[in-house]
C-alpha positions as CSV (number, residue, x, y, z in Angstrom):
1,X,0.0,0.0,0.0
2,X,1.0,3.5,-0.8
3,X,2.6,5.8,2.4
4,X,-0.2,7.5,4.2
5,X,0.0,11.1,5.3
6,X,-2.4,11.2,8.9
7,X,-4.1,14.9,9.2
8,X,-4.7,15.3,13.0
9,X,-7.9,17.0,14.5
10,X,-5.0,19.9,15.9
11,X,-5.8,23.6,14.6
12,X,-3.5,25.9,13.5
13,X,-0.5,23.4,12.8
14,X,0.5,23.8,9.0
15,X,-0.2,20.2,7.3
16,X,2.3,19.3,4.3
17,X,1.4,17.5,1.8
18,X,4.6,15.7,1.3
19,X,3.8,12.3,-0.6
20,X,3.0,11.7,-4.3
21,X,1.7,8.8,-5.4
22,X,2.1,8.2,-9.3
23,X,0.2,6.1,-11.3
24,X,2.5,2.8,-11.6
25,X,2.6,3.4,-7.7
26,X,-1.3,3.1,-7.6
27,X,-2.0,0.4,-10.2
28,X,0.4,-2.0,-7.6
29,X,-2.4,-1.0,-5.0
30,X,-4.9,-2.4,-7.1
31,X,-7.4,-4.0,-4.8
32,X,-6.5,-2.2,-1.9
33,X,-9.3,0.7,-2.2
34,X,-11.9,-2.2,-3.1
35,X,-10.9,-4.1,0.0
36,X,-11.2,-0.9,2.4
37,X,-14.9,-0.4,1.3
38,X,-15.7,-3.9,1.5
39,X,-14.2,-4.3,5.2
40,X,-15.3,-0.8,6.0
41,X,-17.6,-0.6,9.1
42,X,-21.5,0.0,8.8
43,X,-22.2,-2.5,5.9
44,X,-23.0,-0.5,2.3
45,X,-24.1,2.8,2.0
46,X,-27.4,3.3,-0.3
47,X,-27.3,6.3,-2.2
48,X,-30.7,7.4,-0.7
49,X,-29.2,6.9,2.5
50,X,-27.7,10.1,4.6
51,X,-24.5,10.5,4.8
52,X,-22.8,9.4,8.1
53,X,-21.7,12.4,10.6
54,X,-18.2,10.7,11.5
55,X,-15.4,9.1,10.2
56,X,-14.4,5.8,11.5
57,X,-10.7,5.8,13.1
58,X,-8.3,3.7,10.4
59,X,-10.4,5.7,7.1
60,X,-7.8,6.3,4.3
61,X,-8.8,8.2,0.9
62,X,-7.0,7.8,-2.1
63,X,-6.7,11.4,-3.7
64,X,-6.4,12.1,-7.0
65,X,-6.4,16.1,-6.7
66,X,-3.0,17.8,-7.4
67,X,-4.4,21.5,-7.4
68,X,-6.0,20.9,-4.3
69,X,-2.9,19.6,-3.1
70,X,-0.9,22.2,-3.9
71,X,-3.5,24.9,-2.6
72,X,-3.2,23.3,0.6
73,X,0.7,23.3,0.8
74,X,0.4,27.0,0.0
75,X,-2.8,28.4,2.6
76,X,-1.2,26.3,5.2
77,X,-3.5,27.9,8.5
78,X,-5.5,29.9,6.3
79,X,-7.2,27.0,5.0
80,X,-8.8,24.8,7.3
81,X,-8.5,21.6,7.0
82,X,-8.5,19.5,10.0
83,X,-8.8,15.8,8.6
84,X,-10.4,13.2,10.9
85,X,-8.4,10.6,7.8
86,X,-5.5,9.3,6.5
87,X,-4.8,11.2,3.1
88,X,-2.9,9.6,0.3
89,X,-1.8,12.1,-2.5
90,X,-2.3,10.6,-6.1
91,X,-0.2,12.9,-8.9
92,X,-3.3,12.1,-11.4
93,X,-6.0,13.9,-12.5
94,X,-8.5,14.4,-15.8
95,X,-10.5,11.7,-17.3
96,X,-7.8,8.8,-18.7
97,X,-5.6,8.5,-15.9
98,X,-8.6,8.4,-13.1
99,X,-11.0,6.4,-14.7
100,X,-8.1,4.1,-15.5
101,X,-7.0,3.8,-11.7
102,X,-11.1,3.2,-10.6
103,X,-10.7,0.2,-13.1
104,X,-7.7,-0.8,-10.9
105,X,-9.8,-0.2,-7.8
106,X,-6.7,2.1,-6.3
107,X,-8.6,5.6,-6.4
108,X,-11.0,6.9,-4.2
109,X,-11.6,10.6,-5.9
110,X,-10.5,12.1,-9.0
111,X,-10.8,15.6,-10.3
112,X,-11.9,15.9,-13.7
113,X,-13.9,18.3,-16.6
114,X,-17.7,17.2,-17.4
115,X,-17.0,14.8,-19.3
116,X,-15.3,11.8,-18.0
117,X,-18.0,11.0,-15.4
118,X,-20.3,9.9,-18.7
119,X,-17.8,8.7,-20.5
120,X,-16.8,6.1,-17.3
121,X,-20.3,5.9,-17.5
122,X,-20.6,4.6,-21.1
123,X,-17.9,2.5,-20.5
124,X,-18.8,0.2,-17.6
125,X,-17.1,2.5,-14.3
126,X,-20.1,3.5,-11.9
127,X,-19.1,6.9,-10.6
128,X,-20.8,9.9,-9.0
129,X,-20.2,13.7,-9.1
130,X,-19.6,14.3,-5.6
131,X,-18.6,18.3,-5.9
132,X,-18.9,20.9,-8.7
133,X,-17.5,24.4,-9.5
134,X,-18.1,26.7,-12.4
135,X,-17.0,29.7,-13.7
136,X,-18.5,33.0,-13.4
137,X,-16.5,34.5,-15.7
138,X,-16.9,31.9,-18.4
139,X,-17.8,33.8,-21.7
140,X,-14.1,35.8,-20.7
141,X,-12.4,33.7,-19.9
142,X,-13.3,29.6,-21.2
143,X,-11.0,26.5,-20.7
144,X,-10.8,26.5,-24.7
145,X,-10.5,28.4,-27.3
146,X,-10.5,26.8,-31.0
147,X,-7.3,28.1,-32.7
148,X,-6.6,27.3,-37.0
149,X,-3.9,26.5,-38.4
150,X,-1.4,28.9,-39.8
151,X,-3.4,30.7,-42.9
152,X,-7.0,29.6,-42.0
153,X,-9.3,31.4,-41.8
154,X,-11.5,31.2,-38.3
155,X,-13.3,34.5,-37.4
156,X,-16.6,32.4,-36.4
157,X,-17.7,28.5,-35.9
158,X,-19.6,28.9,-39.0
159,X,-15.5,28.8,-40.5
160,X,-15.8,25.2,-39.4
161,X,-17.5,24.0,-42.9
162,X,-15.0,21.8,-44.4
163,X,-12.4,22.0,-42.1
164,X,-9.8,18.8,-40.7
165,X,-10.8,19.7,-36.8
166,X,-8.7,17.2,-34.3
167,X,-11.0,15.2,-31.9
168,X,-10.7,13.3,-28.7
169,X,-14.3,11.7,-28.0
170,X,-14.7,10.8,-24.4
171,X,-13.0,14.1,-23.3
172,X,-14.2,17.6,-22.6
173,X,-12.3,18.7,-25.8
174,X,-14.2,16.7,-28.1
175,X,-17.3,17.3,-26.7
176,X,-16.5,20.7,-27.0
177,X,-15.9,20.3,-30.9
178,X,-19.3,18.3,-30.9
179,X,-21.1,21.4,-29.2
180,X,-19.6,24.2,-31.7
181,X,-20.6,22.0,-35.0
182,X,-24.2,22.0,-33.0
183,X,-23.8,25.8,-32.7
184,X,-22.9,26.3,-35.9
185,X,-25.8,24.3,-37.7
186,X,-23.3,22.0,-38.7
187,X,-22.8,18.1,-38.7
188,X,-19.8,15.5,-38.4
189,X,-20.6,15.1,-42.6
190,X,-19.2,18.9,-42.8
191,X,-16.0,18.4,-41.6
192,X,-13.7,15.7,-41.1
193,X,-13.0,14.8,-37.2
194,X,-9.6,13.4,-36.7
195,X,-9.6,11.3,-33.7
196,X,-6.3,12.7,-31.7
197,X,-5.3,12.3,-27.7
198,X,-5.6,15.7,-26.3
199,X,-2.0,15.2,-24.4
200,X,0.4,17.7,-23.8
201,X,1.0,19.6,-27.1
202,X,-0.3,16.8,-29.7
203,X,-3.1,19.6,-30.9
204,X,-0.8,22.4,-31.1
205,X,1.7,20.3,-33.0
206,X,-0.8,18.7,-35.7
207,X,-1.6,22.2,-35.8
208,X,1.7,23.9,-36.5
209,X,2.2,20.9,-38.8
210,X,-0.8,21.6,-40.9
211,X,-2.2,17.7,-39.8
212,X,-5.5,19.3,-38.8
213,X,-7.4,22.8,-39.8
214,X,-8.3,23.5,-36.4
215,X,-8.0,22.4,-32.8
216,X,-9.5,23.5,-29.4
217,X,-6.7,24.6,-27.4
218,X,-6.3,25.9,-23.5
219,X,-4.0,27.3,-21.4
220,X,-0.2,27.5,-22.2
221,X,-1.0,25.4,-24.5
222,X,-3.3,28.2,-26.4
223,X,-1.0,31.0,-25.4
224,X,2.6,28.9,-26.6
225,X,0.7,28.3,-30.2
226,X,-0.7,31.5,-31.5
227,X,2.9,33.2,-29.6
228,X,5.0,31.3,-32.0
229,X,2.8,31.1,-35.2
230,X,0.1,34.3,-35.0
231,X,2.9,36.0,-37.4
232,X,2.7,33.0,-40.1
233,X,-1.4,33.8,-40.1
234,X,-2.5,31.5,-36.9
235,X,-5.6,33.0,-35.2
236,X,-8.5,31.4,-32.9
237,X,-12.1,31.8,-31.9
238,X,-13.7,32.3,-28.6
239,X,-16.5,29.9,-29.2
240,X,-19.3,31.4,-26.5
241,X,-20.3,28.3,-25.3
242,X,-20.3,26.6,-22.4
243,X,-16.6,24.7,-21.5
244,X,-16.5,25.4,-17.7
245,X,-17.4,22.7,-15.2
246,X,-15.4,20.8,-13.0
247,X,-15.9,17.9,-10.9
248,X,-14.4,15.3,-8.0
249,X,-16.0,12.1,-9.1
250,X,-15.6,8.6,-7.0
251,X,-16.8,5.1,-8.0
252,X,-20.1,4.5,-6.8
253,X,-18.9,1.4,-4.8
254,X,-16.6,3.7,-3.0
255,X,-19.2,5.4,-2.0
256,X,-21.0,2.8,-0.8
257,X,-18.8,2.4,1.9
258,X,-20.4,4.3,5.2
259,X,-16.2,4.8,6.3
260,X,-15.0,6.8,2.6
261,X,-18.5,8.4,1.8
262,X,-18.4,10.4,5.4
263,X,-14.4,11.0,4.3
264,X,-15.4,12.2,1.0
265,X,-17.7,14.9,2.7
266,X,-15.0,16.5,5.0
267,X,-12.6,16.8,1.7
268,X,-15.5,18.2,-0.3
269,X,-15.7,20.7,2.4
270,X,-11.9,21.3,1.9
271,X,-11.8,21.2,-1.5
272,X,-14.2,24.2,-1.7
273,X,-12.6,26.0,0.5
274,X,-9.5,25.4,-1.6
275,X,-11.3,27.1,-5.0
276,X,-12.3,30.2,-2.6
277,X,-8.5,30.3,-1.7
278,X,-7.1,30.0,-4.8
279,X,-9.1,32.9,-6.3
280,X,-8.1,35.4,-3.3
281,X,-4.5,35.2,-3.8
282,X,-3.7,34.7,-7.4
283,X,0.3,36.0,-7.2
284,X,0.8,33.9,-4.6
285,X,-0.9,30.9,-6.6
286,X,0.8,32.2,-9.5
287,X,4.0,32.0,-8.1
288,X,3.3,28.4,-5.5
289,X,1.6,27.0,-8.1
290,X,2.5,27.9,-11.7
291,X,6.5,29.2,-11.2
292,X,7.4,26.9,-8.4
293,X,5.5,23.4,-8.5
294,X,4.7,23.4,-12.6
295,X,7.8,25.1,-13.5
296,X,6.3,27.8,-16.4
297,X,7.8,31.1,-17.1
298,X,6.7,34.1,-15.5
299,X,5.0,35.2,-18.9
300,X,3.3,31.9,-19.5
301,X,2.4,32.3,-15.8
302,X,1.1,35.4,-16.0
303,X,-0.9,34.4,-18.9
304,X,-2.7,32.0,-16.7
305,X,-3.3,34.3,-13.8
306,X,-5.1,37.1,-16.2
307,X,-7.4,34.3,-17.8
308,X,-7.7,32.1,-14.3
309,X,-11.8,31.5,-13.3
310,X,-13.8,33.5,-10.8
311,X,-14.9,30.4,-9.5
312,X,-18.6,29.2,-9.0
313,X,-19.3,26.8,-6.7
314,X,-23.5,26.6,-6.5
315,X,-25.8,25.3,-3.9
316,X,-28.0,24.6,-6.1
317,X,-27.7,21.9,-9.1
318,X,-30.6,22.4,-10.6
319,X,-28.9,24.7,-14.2
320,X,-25.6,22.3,-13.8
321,X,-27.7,19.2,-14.2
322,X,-29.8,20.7,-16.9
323,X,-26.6,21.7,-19.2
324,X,-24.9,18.2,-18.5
325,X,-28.0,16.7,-19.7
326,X,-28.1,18.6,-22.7
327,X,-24.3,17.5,-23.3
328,X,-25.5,13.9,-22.4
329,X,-28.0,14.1,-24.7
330,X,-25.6,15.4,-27.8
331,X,-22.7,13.1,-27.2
332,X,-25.5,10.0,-27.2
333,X,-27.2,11.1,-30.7
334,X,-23.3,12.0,-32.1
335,X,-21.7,8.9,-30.9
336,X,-24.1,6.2,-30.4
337,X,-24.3,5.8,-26.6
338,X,-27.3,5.3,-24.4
339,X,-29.4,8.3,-23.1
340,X,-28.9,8.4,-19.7
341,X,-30.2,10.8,-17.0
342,X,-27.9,13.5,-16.3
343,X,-29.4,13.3,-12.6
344,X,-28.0,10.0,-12.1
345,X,-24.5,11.5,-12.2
346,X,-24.9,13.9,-9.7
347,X,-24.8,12.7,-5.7
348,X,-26.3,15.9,-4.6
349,X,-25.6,14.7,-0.6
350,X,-22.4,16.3,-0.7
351,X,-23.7,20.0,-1.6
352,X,-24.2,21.0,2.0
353,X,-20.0,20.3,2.6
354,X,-19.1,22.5,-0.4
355,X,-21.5,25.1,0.5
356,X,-20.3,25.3,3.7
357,X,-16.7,25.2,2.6
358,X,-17.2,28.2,0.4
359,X,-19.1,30.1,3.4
360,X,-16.4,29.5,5.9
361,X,-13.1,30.4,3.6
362,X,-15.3,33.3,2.6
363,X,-15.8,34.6,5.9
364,X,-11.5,33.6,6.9
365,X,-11.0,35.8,3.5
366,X,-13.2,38.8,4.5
367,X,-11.6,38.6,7.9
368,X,-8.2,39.2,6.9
């Protein structure tokens, strides 16, 4: 089993988040998380069933979380976070590498984009959306932007028509592509969707290669591209569409277990707290997070920092629900999947802890 990290009930004592677990690490603990919630005390969970007020002594999550992490290590006493569990750090996030290591049974939580949770869905992994943020600032700042290669033409998604546009399905960045050609009146006959991973700089590079026409691109990523090639004629298009929800999801049969499900709702608490954090100091997360742990530039850093989210955490799911459905409903007519009920996805017991974590840090922030 992976080293633990225990979090004692002591306030004002700076917790450090000092092991990482990669994913080779986890897949030799298949089993492990499986075992816990089958051994855990209480018998199973139902989902209709509240959640339990206390953790048992012994509880151990498996995290996969690293901006959480990392906001933690940063805020030290002016987040929070008094764990009644043993916390094991996972370096893994986004759809492939989570839904990969609940196959293996050797993660508890992931954090993801809103599409992965219907995608593990679709593809035999039970799992529930146990928190949820948004941004408010979403039509100013999206995750994506779709950028053309150098000498295309892209002033508006009706420049789609015709064009070679890289795809991942099963990922927010194809769903995003299948969303624009929606937008645009277009179908998948109108262009040619080449399936691509959306990895590290495998977009921007079939880009700059001339591969594909066009590619939806975030981040460095977005601001490393149209740097380098705007002067050959590279442009992109803000696409005014939805791109901005993000989840922690966990296995239904992780929940299940009375021990992990009242864990899950202290770190959900946490976790919120961790967005509101984040947002209030964004030189010192520029700096912690973006300079120091991911090792960027201070240009590619501040790039980040000037497009980062004003971040949305609602108490209510009722919107968030209806958009995944609609998403749900497109992805099942474009690819052939089942309809399922967006609803399903969505264990709203959790949305008092994230509520009350954005409350709290709030009130620490406004205090300072």
């Amino acid at each position: 089993m992976p080293r633990t990290i225990p979090f004692h009930r002591a306030r004002g004592a700076r917790r450090t988040a000092a092991a990482v677990v990669g994913l080779v690490g986890l897949l030799g603990t298949a089993g492990c998380v499986a075992d816990a919630a089958a051994d855990g005390p209480g018998g199973t969970l139902a989902a209709s069933d509240p959640l339990p007020s206390a953790v048992p002594d012994g509880t151990t999550l498996v995290v996969g979380d690293p901006t959480t992490e990392v906001a933690l290590e940063l805020a030290g006493d002016e987040i929070e976070h008094d764990f009644s569990f043993d916390l094991e750090w996972a370096n893994l996030s986004g759809g492939p590498q989570t839904i990969e290591a609940f196959r293996a049974e050797s993660l508890d939580v992931g954090a993801v984009a809103d599409i992965p949770p219907i995608h593990a869905t679709w593809t035999g992994v039970p799992v529930s959306i146990i928190a949820t943020q948004y941004r408010e600032n979403w039509q100013e700042a999206p995750i994506y932007e779709l950028a053309g290669r150098p000498g295309i033409a892209l002033g508006s998604l009706d420049d789609l028509a015709g064009k070679r546009i890289a795809f991942s399905p099963g990922q927010a960045q194809g769903a995003l592509v299948l969303k624009a050609l929606a937008a645009a009146g277009l179908t998948q006959d109108d262009v040619e969707l080449v399936e691509l991973p959306s990895t590290g700089d495998v977009y921007s590079t079939a880009l700059a290669a001339g591969e594909v026409d066009v590619a939806p691109l975030g981040g460095t990523q977005l601001f490393r591209y149209l740097t380098k090639y705007e002067a050959d004629g590279a442009q992109s298009v803000k696409h005014g569409l939805r791109d901005d929800a993000g989840h922690l999801y966990a296995p239904k049969a992780v929940l299940e277990d009375p021990a992990k499900a009242a864990a899950l709702d202290e770190y959900v608490e946490v976790w919120a707290k961790a967005k509101v954090w984040v947002a209030a100091h964004p030189e010192e997360w520029k700096q912690g997070y973006y300079v120091e742990h991911e090792g960027l530039t201070e240009e590619d850093a501040q790039y980040l920092t000037d497009h980062a989210a004003v971040p949305d955490i609602p108490a209510d799911l009722t919107d968030g629900i209806a958009r995944t459905q609609e998403t749900v409903d497109l992805l099942a007519e474009e690819l052939g999947e089942d309809p399922l009920d967006a609803a399903d996805l969505f264990d709203q017991r959790f949305v008092a802890a994230q509520t009350a974590g954005v409350e709290a840090q709030g009130g620490a922030e406004d205090d300072r």
